[in-house]
C-alpha positions, -999 to +999 in steps of 0.1 A: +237-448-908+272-435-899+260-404-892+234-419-864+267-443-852+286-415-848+257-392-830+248-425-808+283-429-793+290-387-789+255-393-765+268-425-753+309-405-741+284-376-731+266-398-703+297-416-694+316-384-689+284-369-669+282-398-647+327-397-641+320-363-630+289-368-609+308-401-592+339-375-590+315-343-576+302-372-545+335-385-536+346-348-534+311-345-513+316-378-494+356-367-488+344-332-474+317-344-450+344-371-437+369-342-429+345-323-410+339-355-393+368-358-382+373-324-371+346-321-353+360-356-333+394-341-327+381-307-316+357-321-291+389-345-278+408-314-276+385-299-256+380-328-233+415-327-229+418-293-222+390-293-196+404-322-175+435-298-175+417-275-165+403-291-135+432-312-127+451-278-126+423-263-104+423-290-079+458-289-078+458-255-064+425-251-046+445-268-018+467-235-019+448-215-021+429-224+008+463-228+029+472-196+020+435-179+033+445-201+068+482-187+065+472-155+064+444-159+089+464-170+117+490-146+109+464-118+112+455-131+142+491-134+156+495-097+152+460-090+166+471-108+198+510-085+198+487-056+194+461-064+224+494-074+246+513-043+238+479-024+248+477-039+283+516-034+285+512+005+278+478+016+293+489+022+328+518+045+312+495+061+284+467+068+314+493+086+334+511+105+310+476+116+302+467+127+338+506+139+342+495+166+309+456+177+323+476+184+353+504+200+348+501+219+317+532+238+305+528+269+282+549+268+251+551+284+217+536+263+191+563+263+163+540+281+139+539+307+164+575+319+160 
């Protein structure tokens, strides 16, 4: 009867170290699934973060951006203006210099021509 003692309580430590390392396999499971949990939460905060940045720094400088198109717009037409002034300044000189050379040609050498 020892024999069957001594085979009953090897089974019996065989089960009870089966079931330690089954309950130590599903809190390593349970532990795992937790961490990605919990990754998953702080990478989607991140993110959140990140994207209010994102449009905070955006709206921030869409302002800017836009004065500077305006800025540059009026500046454009600043020297559109200087140009159409200095066009009605010179045209009366430009016409008669023009006249002065159909009528009054003089004959030079061209430089080339030397």
């Amino acid at each position: 009867m020892s024999q069957q003692n001594g085979i009953a309580t090897l089974l019996q430590a065989e089960r009870e170290a089966h079931e330690i390392v089954s309950k130590a396999r599903k809190y390593r499971q349970d532990k795992l699934k937790q961490a990605k949990k919990d990754a998953a939460t702080e990478i989607n905060n991140y993110k959140l973060q990140k994207d209010k940045e994102l449009t905070n720094f955006a709206n921030e400088n869409a302002g800017s951006v836009d004065d500077l198109e305006k800025n540059a717009d009026l500046q454009v037409q600043d020297e559109l203006k200087d140009i159409e002034r200095v066009a009605k300044e010179k045209k009366e000189d430009v016409i008669k210099l023009l006249i002065d050379a159909v009528t009054h040609p003089s004959a030079e050498l061209h430089a080339n021509a030397i």
